[in-house]
Structure formats: C-alpha cells, structure tokens
N, C-alpha and C positions, 0 to 999 in steps of 0.2 A: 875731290873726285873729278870735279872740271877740267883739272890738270891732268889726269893723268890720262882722261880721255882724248884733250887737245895733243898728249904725246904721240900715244897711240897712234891719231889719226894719221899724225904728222908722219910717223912712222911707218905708215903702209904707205905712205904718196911717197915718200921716198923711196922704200923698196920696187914699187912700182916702175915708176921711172926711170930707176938701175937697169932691172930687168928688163924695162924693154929696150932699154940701150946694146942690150943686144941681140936684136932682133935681124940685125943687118943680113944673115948671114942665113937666115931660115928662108922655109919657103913662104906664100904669100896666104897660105892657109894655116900654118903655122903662125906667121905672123899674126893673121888675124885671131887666133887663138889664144894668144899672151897679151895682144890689144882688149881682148874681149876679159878675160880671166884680169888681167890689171883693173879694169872701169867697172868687173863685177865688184870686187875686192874693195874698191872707194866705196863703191855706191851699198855694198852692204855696212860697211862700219856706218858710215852717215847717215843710213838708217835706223839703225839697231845700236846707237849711239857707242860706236866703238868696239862693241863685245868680237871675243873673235869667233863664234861660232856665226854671226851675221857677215864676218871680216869674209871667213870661208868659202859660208853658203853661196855670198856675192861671186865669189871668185872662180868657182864651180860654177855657176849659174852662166856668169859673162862668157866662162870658157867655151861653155858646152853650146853659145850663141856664136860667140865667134866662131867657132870651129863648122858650122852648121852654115853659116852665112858667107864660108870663103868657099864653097862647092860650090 
C-alpha cells in the first residue's frame, strides 16, 4: 500500500509541475491561481496520505487562495 501511495504522490508532483509549465502565458492572477491550486494539490495528498479526495480538496483550497491573494 506504501507503494502505491509513493506513486500517487509522485504522480501529482509531476502533474503539477507540467502544468505549471505553462503558466508563461496567463495573467499574474492566473498564475497565481495554478501556483496556489498545484501547492493545494501536494499539500493535500501529503496530508490525507495520498487519497484523492484530500488530492482535490488541497487543490480547490490552494486555488481559491491563490486566486484571492493575486487581487
């Protein structure tokens, strides 16, 4: 089960990092938006050890701070 959680995890930091690869191209409220919504996303897996409704919650959570925090 350790495994498949260290996959998982592995596999949102990857996604994450993709995504915000491209970022170039948005605005700076945007940006912070997909910054915040990525660092939600980590920080809920590693919470909630992986699950993806914690994966989510985080990701929702970060968004809705980044998004809030570039006005």
């Amino acid at each position: 089960m350790k495994t498949m959680q260290k996959v998982s995890f592995n596999a949102v930091v990857v996604t994450a990092l993709l995504g915000l690869g491209a970022c170039s191209g948005m605005s700076s409220q945007g940006q912070s938006t997909a910054i915040g919504a990525g660092a939600g996303a980590i920080g809920g897996a590693v919470l909630t050890g992986g699950s993806a409704a914690g994966t989510v919650g985080g990701a929702v959570v970060g968004g809705v701070i980044g998004h809030e925090v570039a006005k």
